[in-house]
C-alpha positions in Angstrom: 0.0 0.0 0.0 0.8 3.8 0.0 2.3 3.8 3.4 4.9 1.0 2.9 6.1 2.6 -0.7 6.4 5.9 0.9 8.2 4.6 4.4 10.7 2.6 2.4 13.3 4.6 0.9 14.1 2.6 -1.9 10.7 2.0 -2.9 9.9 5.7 -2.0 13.1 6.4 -4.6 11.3 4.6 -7.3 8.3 6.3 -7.1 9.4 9.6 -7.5 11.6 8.3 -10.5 8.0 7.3 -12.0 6.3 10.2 -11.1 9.1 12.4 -12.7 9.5 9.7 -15.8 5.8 11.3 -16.5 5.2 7.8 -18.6 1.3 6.7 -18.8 1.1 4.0 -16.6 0.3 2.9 -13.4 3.2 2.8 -10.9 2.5 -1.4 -10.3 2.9 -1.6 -14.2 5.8 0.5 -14.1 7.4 -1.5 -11.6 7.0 -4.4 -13.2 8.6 -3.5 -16.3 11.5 -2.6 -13.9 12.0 -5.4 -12.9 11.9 -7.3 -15.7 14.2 -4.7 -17.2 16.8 -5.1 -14.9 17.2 -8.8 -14.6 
């Protein structure tokens, strides 16, 4: 949930990266493509 993305800092990190990416999708698609992206 909210709370635990914004109390973490790395998750907290990666949600400001999407909300500054500005891309058109949801931040749970978005970090899904991250991941698969980096392994």
């Amino acid at each position: 949930n909210a709370k635990d993305i914004l109390c973490d800092p790395e998750k907290r990190s990666n949600y400001d990266k999407w909300r500054r990416s500005g891309i058109a999708i949801s931040y749970k698609q978005w970090c899904a493509m991250k991941e698969h992206v980096h392994q």
